[in-house]
C-alpha atoms as one frame of an Amber mdcrd trajectory, in Angstrom:
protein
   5.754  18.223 -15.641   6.276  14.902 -14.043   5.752  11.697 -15.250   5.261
   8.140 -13.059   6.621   4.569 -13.886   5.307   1.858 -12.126   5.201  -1.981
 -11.089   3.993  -4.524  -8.925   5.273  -7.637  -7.561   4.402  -9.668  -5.075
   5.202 -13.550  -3.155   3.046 -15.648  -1.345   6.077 -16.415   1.109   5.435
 -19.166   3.318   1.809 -19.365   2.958   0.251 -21.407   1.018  -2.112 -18.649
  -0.435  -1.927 -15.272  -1.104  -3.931 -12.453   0.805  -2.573  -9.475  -0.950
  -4.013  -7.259  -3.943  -2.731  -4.243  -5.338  -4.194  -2.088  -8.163  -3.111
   1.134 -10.092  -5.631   3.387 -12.433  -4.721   5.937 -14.214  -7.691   7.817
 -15.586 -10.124   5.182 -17.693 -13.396   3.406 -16.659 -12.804   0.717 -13.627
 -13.199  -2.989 -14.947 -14.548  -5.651 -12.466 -10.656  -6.794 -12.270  -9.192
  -3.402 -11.949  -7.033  -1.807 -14.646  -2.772  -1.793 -14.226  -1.010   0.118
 -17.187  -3.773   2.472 -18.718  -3.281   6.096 -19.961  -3.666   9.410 -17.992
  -7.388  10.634 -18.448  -6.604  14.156 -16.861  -6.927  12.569 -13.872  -4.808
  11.613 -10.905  -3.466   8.667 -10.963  -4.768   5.902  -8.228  -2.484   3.167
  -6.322  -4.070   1.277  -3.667  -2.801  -1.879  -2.266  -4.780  -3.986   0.361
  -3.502  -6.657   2.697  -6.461  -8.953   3.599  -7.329 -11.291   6.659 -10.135
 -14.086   7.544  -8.267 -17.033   5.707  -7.627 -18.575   2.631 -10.668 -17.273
   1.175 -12.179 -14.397   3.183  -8.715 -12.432   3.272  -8.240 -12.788  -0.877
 -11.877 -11.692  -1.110 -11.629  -8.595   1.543  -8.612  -7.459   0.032  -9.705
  -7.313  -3.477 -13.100  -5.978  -2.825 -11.116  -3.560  -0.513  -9.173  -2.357
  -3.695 -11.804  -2.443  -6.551 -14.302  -0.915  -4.465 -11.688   1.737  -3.513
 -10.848   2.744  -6.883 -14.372   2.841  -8.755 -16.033   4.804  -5.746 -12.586
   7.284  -5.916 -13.230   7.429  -9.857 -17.040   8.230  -9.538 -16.711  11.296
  -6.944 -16.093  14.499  -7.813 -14.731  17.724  -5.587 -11.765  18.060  -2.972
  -9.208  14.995  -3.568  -8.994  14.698   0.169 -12.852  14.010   0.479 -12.840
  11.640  -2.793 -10.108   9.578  -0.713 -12.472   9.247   2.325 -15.190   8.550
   0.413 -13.626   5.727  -1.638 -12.156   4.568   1.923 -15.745   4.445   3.362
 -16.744   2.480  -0.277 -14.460  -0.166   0.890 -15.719  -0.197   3.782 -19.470
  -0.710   2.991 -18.700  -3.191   0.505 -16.992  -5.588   3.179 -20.073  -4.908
   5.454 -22.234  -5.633   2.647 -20.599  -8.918   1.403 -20.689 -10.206   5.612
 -24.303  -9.778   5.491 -24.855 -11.319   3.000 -22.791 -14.777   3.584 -22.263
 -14.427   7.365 -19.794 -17.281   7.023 -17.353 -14.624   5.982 -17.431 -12.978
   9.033 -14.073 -11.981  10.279 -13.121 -11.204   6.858 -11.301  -7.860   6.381
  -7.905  -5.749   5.181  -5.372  -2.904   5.701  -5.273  -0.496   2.884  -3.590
   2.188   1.785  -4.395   4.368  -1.517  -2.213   6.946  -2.763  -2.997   9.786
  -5.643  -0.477  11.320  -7.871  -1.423  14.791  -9.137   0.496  18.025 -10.341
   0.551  18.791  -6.857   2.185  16.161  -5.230   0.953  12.893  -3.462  -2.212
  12.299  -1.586  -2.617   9.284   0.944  -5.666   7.350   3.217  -4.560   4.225
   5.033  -5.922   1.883   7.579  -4.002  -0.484   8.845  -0.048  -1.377   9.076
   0.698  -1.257   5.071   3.518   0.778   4.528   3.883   3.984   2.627   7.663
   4.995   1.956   9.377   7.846   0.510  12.613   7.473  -1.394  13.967  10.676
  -1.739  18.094  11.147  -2.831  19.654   7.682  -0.887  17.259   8.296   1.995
  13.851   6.162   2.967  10.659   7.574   5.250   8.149   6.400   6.012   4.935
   8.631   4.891   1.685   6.643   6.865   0.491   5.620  10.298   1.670   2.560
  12.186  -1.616   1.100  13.064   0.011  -1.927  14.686   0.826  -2.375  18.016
   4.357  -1.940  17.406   4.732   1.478  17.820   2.774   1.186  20.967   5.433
  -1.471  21.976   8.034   0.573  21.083   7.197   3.576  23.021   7.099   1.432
  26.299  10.886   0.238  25.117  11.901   3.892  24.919  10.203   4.693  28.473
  12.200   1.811  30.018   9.122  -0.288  30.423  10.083  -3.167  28.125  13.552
  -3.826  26.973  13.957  -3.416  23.055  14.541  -7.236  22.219  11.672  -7.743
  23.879   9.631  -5.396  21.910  10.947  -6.763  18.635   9.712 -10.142  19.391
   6.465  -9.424  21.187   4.417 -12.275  19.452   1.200  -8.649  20.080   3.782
  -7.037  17.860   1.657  -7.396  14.521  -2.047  -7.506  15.731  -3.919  -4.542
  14.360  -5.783  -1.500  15.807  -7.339  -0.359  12.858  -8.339  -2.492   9.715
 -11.312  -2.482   7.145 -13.801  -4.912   8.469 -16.922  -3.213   7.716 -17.319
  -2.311  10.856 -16.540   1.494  12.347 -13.376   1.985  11.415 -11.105   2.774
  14.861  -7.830   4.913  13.065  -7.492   6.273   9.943  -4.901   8.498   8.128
  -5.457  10.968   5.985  -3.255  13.001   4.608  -3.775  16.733   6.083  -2.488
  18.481   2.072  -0.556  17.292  -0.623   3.007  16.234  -0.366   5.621  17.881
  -3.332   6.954  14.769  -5.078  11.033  15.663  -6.974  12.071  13.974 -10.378
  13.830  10.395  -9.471  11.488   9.897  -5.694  10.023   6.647  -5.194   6.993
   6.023  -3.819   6.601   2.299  -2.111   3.180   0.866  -1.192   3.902  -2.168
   0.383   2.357  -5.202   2.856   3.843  -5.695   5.956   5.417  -8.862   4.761
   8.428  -6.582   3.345   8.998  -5.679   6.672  10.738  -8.688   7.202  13.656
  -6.238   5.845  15.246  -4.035   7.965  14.543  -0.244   6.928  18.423  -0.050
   6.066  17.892  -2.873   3.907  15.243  -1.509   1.795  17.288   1.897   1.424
  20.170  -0.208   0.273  17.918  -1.781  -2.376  16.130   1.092  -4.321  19.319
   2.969  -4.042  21.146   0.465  -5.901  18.612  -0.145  -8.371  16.964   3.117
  -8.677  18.176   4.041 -11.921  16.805   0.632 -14.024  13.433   1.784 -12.565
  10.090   0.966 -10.879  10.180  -2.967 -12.367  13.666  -3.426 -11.100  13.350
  -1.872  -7.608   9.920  -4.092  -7.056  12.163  -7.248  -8.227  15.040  -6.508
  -5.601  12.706  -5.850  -3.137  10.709  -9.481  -3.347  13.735 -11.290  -4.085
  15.453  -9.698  -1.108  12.267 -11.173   0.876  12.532 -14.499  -0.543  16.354
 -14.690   0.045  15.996 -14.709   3.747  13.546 -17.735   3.765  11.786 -16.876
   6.909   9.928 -19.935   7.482   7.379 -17.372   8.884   7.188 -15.126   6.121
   3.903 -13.605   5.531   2.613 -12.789   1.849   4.604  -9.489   0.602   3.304
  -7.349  -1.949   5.053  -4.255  -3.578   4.072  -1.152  -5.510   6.900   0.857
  -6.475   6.172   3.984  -8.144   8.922   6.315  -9.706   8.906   9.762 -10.558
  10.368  10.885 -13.903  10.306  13.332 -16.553   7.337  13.510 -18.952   9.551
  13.687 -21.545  11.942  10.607 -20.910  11.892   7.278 -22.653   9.496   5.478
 -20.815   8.827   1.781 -21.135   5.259   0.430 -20.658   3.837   1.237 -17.035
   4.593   4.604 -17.384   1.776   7.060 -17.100   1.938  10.912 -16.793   0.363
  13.220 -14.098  -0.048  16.483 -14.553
């Protein structure tokens, strides 16, 4: 039986503000600010991280909503895990419509999110949006989620000769969304199609697309090197690594870094079991 360790960090980058939110639940009843380090309740246990737009205050608001929303309406349903993913999806949704209605100054206002479950039979993801989802699996990164950017759109017309690849790196259309949670029908959405086996020692990253600003490489480099002082350390490295390059661009990054262990190791707090 398998055991998860996790953290969060985050940096507002150059902004002024900060956009993202990023929750984890492991089993208990949902407070209005969203549990972090609570106990397994025989239950899955729920990380969902949203990365919000519509300014200053619309994008803090649609992200958070986004995420609380998420995780009470995924606690409240009962039956297939798949279907209690879109449901809590389509809770986030309605919740964003909702709040527009209601102060149509906020319209505009919505998020990318991505929510991942961790059961005894493997992970379980929905995501909207560009957020990434990696695996870290024995020195080796993948990413798990849908692009729904239009970068890889960009980067298929490099590969057909279209574009050149510099100039699909710095297409300014590069991070403008197809998909997001605005309240509105949502355009793309991925689900995932059945569980995916986690191994002892994997890493599972939620992440804005600020740490992006990293080259995939990079990020490798960093969990490998600090993957064996665990989830707190690898979510340090990563924002620091951010911070280091002082883009004077750099959006807000956020990181969730979840690590697989057995039930039976020392754990410090943040660690929660699955089974």
């Amino acid at each position: 039986m398998l055991a998860i360790e996790h953290a969060s960090r985050a940096t507002r980058g150059a902004r002024s503000y900060q956009e993202d939110t990023a929750l984890v639940w492991t089993g208990r009843d949902i407070g209005s600010a969203g549990p972090q380090e609570l106990v397994v309740n025989g239950a899955p246990a729920v990380a969902v991280l949203a990365d919000g737009m519509g300014g200053h205050a619309g994008g803090a608001l649609a992200s958070r909503m986004a995420c609380e929303s998420f995780l009470k309406a995924y606690a409240g349903k009962d039956g297939p895990n798949r279907d209690r993913l879109f449901d809590a999806l389509t809770a986030a949704n309605h919740a964003i419509a909702e709040t527009v209605v209601a102060n149509p100054m906020l319209a505009g206002m919505g998020s990318t999110l991505v929510g991942v479950t961790f059961g005894a039979e493997g992970i379980e993801w929905v995501s909207v949006g560009d957020s990434p989802l990696l695996l870290y699996r024995r020195g080796e990164i993948a990413l798990l989620n849908e692009d729904h950017s239009l970068a890889p759109e960009l980067d298929r017309l490099a590969a057909s000769g279209a574009m050149t690849e510099e100039d699909a790196r710095r297409d300014p259309r590069r991070h403008m969304l197809r998909s997001a949670v605005t309240g509105e029908d949502i355009d793309l959405i991925d689900l995932s199609r059945r569980p995916l086996k986690v191994e002892l020692g994997d890493y599972i990253i939620l992440a804005s697309d600020g740490l992006q600003t990293l080259e995939p490489a990079e990020i490798e480099r960093i969990i490998a090197a600090y993957a064996d002082d665990g989830a707190g350390a690898v979510a340090n490295a990563l924002i620091r690594a951010v911070e280091a390059l002082k883009d004077p661009h750099q959006d807000n990054a956020t990181v969730v870094a979840v690590r697989l262990l057995a039930q039976d190791d020392e754990r410090p707090a943040g660690v929660t079991t699955s089974s």
